[in-house]
Structures are given as structure tokens and as C-alpha cells.
Backbone as a ProteinNet text record, in pm:
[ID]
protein_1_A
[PRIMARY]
XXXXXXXXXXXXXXXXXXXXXXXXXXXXXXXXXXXXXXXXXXXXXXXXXXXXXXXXXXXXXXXXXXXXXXXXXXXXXXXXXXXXXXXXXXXXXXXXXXXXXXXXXXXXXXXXXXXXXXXXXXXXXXXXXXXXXXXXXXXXXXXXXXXXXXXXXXXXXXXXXXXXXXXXXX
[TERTIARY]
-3833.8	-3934.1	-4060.4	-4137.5	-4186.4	-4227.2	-4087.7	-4089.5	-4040.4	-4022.3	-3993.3	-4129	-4218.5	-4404.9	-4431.8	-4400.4	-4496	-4470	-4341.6	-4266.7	-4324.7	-4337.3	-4420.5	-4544.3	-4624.3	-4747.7	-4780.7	-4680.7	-4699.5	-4653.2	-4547.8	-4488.1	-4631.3	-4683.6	-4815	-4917	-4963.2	-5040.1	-5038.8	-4929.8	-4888.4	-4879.9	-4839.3	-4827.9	-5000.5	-5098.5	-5243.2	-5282.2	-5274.6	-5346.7	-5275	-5111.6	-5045	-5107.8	-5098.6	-5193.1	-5353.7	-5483.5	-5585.2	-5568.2	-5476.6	-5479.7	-5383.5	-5332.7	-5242.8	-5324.1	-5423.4	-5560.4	-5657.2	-5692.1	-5773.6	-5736.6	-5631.3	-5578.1	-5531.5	-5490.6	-5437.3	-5553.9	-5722.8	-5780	-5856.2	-5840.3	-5897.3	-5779.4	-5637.1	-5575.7	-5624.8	-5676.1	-5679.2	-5846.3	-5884	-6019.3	-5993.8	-5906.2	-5881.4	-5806.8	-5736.1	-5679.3	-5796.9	-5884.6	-6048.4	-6057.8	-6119.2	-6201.6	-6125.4	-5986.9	-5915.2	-5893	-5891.2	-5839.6	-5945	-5897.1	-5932.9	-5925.4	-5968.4	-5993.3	-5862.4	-5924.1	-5777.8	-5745.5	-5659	-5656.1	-5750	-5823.4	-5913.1	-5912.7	-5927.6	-5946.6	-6024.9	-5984.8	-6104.3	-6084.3	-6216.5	-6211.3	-6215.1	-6152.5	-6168.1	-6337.9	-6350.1	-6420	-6600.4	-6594.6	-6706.3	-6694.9	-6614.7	-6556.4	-6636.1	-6552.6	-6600.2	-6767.4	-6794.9	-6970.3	-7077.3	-7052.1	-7066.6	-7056.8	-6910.9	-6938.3	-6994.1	-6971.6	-7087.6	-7246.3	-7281.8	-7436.3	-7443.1	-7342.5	-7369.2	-7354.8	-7236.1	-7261.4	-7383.4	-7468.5	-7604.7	-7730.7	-7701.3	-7805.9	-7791	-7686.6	-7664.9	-7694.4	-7669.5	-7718.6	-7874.5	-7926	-8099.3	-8123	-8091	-8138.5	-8159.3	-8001.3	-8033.5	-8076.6	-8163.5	-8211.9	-8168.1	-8037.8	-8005.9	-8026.3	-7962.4	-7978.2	-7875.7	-7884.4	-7774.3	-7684.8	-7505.1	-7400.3	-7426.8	-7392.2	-7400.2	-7249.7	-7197.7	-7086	-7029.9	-6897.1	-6839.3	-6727.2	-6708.4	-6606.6	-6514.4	-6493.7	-6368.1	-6259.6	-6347.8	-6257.3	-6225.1	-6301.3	-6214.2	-6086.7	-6059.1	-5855.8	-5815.3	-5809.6	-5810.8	-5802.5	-5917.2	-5906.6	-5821.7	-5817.6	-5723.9	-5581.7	-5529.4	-5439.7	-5325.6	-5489.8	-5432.6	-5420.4	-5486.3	-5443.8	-5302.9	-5291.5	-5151.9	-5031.6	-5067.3	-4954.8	-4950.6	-5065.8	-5074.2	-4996.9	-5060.8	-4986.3	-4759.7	-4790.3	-4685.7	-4558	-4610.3	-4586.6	-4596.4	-4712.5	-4740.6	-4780.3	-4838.3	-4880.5	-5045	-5137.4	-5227.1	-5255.1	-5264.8	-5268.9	-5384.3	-5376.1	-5462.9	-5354.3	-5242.3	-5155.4	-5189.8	-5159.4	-5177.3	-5329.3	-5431.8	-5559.4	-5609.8	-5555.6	-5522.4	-5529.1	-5407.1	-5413.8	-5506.4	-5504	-5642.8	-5791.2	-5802.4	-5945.2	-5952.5	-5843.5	-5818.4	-5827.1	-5767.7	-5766.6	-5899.5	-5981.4	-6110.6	-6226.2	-6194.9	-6288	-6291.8	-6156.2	-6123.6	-6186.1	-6197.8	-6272.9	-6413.7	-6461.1	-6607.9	-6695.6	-6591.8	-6664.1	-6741	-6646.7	-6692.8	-6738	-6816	-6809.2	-6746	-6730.1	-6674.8	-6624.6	-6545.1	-6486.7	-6427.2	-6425.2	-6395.1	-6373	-6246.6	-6275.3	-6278.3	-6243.8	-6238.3	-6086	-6009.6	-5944.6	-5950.5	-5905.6	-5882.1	-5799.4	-5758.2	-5690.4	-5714.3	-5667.3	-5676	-5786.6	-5914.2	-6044.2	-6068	-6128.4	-6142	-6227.3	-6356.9	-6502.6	-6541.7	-6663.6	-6704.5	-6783	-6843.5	-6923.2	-6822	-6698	-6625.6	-6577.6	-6556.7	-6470.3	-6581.5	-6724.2	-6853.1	-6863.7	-6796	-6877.4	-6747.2	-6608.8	-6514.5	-6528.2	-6596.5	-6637.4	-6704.9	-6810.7	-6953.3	-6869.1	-6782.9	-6763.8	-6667.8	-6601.4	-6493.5	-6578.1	-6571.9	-6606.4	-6588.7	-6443.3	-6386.2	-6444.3	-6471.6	-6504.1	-6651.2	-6719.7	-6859.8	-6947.2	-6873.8	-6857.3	-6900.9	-6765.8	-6783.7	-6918.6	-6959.2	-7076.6	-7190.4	-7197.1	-7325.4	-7304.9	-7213.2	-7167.5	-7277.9	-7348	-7314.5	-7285.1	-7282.2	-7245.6	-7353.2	-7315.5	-7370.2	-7363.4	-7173.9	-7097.7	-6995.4	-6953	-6862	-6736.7	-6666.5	-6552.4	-6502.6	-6551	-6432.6	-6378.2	-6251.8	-6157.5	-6119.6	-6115.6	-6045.6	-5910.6	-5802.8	-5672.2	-5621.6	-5555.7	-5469.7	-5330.1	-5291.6	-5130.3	-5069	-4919.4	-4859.5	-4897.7	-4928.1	-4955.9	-5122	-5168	-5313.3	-5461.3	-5366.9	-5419.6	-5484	-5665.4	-5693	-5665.5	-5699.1	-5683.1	-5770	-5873.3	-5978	-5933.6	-6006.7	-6075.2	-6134.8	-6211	-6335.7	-6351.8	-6416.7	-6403.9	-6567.7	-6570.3	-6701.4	-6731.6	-6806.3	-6818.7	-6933	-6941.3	-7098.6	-7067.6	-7143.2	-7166.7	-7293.2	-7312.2	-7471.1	-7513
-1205.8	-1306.7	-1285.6	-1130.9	-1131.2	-1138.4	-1161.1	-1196.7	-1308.7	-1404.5	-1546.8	-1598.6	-1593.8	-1570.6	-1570.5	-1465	-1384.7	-1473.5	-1544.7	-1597.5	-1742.9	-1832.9	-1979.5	-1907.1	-1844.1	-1834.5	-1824.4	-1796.5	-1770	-1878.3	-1945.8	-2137.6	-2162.9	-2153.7	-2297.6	-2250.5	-2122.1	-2072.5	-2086.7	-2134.6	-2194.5	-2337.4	-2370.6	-2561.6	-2552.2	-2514.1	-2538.1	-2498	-2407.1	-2401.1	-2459.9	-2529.2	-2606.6	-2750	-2777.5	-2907.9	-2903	-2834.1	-2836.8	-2838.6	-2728.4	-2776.9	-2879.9	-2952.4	-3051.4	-3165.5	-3199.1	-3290.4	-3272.2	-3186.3	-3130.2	-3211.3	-3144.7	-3192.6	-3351.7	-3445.7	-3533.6	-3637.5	-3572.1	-3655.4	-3652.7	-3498.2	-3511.4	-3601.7	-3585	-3651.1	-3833.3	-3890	-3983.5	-3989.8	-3902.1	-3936.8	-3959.8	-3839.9	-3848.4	-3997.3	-4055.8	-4184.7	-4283.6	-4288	-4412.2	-4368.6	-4248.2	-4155.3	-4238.5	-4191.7	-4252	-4385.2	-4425.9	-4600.3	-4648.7	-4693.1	-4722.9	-4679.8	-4556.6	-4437.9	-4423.4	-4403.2	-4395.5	-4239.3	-4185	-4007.6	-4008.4	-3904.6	-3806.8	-3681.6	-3612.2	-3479.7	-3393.6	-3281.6	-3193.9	-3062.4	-3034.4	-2889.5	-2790	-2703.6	-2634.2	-2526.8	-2441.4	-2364.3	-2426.3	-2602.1	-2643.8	-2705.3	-2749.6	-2826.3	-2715.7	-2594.8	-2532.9	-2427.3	-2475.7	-2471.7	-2558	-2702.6	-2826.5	-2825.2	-2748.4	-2774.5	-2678.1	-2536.5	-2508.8	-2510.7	-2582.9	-2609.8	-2702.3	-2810.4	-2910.5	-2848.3	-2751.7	-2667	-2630.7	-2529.6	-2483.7	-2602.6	-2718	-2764.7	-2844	-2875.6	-2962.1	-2857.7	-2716.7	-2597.8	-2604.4	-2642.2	-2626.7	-2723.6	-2862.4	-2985.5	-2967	-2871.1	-2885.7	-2755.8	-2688.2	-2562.4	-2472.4	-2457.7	-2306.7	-2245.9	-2109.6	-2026.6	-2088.8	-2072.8	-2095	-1937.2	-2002.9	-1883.2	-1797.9	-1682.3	-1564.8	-1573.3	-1567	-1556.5	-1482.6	-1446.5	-1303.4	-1287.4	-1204	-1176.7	-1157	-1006.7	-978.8	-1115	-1193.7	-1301.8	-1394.4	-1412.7	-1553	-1524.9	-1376.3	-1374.1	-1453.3	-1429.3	-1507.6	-1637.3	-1692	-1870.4	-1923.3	-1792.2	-1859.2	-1877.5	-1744.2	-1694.8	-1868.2	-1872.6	-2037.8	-2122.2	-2172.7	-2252.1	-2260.6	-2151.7	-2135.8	-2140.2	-2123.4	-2127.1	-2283.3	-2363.8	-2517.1	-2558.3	-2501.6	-2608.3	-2553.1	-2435.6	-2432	-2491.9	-2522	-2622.3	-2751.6	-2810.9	-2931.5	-3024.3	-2955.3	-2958.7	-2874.9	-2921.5	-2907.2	-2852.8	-2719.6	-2655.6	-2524.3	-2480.6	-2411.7	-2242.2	-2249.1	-2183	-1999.8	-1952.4	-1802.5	-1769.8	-1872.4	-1811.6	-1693.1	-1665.6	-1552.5	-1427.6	-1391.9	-1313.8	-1255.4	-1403.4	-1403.9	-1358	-1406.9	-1357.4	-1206.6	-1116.7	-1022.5	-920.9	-981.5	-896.9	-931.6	-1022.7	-1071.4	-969.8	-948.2	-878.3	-703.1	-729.7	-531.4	-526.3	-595	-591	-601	-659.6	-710	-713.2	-635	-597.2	-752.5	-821.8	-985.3	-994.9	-1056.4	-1066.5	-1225.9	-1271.9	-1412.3	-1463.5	-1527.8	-1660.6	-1784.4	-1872.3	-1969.9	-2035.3	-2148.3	-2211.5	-2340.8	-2421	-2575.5	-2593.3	-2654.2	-2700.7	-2817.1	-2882	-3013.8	-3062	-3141.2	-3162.3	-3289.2	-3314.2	-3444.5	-3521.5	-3460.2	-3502.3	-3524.5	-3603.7	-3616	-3532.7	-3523.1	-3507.5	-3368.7	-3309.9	-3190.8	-3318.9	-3425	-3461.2	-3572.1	-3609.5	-3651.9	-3593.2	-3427	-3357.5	-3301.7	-3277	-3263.3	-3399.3	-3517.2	-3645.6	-3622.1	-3618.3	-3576.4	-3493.1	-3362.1	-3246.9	-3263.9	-3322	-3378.3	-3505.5	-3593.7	-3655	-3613.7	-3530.9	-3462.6	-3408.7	-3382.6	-3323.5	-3145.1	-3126.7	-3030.4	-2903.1	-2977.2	-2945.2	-2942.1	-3047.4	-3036.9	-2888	-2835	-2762	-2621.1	-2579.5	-2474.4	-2452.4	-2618.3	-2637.1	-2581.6	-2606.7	-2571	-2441.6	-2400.3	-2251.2	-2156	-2069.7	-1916.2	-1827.4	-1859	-1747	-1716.4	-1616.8	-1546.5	-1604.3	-1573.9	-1593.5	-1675.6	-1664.7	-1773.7	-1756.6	-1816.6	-1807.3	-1942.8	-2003.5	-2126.1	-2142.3	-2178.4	-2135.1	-2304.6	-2371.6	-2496.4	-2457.9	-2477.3	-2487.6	-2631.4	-2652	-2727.3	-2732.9	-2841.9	-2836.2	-2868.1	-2867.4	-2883.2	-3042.8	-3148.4	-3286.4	-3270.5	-3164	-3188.9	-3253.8	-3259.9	-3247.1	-3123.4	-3145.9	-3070.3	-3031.6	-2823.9	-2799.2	-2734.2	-2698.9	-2652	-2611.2	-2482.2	-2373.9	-2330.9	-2349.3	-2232	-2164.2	-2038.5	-1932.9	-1926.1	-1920.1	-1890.2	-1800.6	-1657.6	-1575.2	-1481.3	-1424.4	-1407.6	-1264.1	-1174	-1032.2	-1033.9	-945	-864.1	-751.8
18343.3	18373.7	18290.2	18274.8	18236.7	18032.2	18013.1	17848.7	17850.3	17971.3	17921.6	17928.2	18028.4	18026.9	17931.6	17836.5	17735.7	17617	17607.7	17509.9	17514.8	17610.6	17696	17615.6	17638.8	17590.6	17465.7	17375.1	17225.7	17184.7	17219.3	17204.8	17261.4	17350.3	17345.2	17239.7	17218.4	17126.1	17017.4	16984.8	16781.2	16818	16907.1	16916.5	16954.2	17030	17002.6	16861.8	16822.2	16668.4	16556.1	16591.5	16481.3	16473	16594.9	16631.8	16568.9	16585.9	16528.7	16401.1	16324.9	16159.8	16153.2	16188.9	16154	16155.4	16273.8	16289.3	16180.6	16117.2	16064.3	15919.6	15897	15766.7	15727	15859.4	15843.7	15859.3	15873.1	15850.7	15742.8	15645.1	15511.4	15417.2	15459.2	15389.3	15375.6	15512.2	15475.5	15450.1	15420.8	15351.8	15199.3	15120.1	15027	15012.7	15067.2	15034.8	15026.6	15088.6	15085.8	14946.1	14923.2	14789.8	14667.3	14672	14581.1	14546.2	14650.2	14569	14504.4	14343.1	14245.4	14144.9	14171.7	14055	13971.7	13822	13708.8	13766	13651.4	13647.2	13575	13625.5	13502.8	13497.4	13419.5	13401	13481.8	13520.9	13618.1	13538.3	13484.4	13462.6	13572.7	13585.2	13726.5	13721	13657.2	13650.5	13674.5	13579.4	13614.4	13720	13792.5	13946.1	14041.3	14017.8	14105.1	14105.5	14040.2	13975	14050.8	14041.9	14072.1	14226.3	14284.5	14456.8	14455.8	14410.2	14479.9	14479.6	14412.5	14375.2	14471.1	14554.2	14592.4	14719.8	14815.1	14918	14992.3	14883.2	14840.9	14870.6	14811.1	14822.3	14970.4	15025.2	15145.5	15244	15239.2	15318.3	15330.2	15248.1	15226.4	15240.2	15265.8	15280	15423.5	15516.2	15657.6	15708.8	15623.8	15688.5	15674.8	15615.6	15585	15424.5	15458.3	15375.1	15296.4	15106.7	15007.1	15031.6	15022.4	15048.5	14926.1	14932.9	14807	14785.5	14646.2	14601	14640	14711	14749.7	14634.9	14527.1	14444.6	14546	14622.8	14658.1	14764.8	14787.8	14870.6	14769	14699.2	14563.3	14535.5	14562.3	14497.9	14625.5	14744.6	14848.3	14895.1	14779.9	14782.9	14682.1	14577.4	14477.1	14524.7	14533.7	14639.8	14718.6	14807.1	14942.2	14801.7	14756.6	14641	14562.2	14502.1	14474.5	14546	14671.6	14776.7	14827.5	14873.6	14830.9	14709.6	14627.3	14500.8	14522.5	14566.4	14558.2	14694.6	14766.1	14861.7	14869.1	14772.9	14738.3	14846.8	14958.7	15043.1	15090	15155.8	15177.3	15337.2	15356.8	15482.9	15499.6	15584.8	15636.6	15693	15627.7	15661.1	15636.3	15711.2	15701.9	15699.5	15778.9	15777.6	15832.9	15979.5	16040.8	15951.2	15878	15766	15687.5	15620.8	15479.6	15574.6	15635.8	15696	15769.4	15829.5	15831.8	15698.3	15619.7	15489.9	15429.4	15439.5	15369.1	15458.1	15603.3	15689.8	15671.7	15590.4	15608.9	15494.4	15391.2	15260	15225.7	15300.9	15288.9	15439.6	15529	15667.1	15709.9	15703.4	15742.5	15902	15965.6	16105.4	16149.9	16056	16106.6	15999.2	15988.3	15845.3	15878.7	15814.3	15800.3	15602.3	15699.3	15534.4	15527.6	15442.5	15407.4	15282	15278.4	15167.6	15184.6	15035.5	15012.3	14848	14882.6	14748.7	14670.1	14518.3	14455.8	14439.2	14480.2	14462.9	14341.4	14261.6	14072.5	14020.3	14178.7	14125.2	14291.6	14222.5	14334	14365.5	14411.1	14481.5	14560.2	14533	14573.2	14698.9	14662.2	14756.3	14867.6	14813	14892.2	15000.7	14980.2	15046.5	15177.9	15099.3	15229.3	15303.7	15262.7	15340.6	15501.2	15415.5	15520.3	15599.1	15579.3	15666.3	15759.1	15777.9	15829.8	15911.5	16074.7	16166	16159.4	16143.9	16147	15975.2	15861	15781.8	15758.8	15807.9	15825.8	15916.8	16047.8	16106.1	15993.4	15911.4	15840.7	15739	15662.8	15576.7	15686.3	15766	15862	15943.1	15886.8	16002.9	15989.5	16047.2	16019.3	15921.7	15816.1	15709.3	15588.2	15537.9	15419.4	15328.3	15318.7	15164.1	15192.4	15018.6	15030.5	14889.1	14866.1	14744.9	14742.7	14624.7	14661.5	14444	14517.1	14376.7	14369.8	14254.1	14229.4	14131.5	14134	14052.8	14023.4	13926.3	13915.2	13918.3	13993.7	13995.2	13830	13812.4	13684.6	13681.2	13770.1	13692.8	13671.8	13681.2	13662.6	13775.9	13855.3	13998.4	14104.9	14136.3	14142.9	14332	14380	14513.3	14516	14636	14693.4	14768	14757.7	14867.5	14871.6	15013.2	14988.8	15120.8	15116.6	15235	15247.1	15392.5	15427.6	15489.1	15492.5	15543	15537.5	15691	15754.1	15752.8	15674.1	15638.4	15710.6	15775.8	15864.6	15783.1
[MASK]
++++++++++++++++++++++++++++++++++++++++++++++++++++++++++++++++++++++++++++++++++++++++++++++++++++++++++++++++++++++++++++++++++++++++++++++++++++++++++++++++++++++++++

């Protein structure tokens, strides 16, 4: 009895947190569908993409009172990391955060993290405007934190994926 209990509780415990990122995601997806219609392909450099959000992060942090995030090197393998595992799914998730933020906390003695992804955005002020309108993503922009890592990649058609990690060092 007592491991059919134990077993009920870990089935509702992944169907509650499968459900929040599944919400989460299925409403940046259809943000990205508004963002998009119209737009040709264009090119995204990644390195200035990810320059661009974060200057735009930074300044939407200080517009509402907070502190600008400090770059954290050791978590960017991390965002790159979810990225590659996105592109390699071709899918856009929040999968194995648990993990990554465990291994990001044993590294950088984090007291809290969070992140944001998103995909197929053309432009960082594109993927900044979905951010802020997203409840669930707006949340992390205004969190609590220090630092931050956010890595842009491209898939093989040239399509860009975001991530970025947010995290509160004391």
C-alpha cells in the first residue's frame, strides 16, 4: 500500500510540473506565431543576438527598478547545453531543469534559478517583446537574481533557440 501511495504521488508530481511547462511553452509558441506572421527569413547572428537581449534584459530590469544581471560564465555551458538539446529535439521545452539548476547551484553556490527559452524569433527585441508578454516568462525578467547566461544557437535551417538562466548568488 505504501508504494502504491508513494508511486500516486510521483504520477501527480510530473503530471503537475508536465502541465506548467507544457502551458508555459504552448503560450510562447503561440506568441511566436503573432511575432512571425509576415516576416521573410532573415539571418540572425547569434553572438550579436545574444548581446542585443541581453542589453535589452538589463535595460527592462532598470526601467522597473532592478539591478542589471552580471554575466555568469560557468552557467552559459548550461544554456548552451538546453539549446542543443532543443535543437536537437526540434522542439522547445523546459526539459531537465531540475538537473541543470542543481548542477548550476553546485557550481556557482546559486540560491535560486530560473530560466526563459524561446525559439525562431528573427530579432532580440522580438524575443524581448514575447518575453514581457508571457506571464510565466515575465515572472523570471523581474525575479530575484544576480546573474544570468543566455546562449542563442542556430538550428541546421538557420533558425534561431534561446536560453537564458537566471540566477541569485548572495
Amino acid at each position: 500500500m505504501k508504494k502504491c501511495t508513494s508511486t500516486l504521488l510521483i504520477v501527480g508530481l510530473v503530471l503537475l510540473l508536465a502541465s506548467c511547462s507544457k502551458s508555459s511553452t504552448e503560450e510562447l509558441e503561440q506568441l511566436y506565431t503573432e511575432a512571425s506572421i509576415g516576416n521573410d527569413k532573415v539571418s540572425v547572428d547569434p553572438i550579436k543576438t545574444e548581446e542585443e537581449l541581453l542589453d535589452l534584459v538589463n535595460e527592462y530590469r532598470n526601467s522597473i527598478g532592478l539591478e542589471a544581471l552580471i554575466t555568469s560564465e560557468p552557467a552559459y555551458k548550461y544554456a548552451e547545453e538546453h539549446n542543443n538539446y532543443m535543437i536537437s529535439k526540434n522542439s522547445l521545452s523546459h526539459d531537465n531543469f531540475e538537473e541543470r539548476a542543481a548542477s548550476i547551484a553546485a557550481e556557482t553556490n546559486a540560491q535560486k534559478i530560473s530560466e526563459n527559452v524561446a525559439r525562431f524569433y528573427a530579432s532580440a527585441e522580438k524575443t524581448m517583446d514575447a518575453w514581457v508578454a508571457s506571464a510565466s516568462h515575465k515572472q523570471a525578467l523581474d525575479g530575484d537574481f544576480t546573474h544570468t547566461a543566455l546562449s542563442v544557437q542556430l538550428d541546421k535551417d538557420g533558425r534561431p533557440y534561446y536560453t537564458q538562466i537566471f540566477i541569485k548568488i548572495d
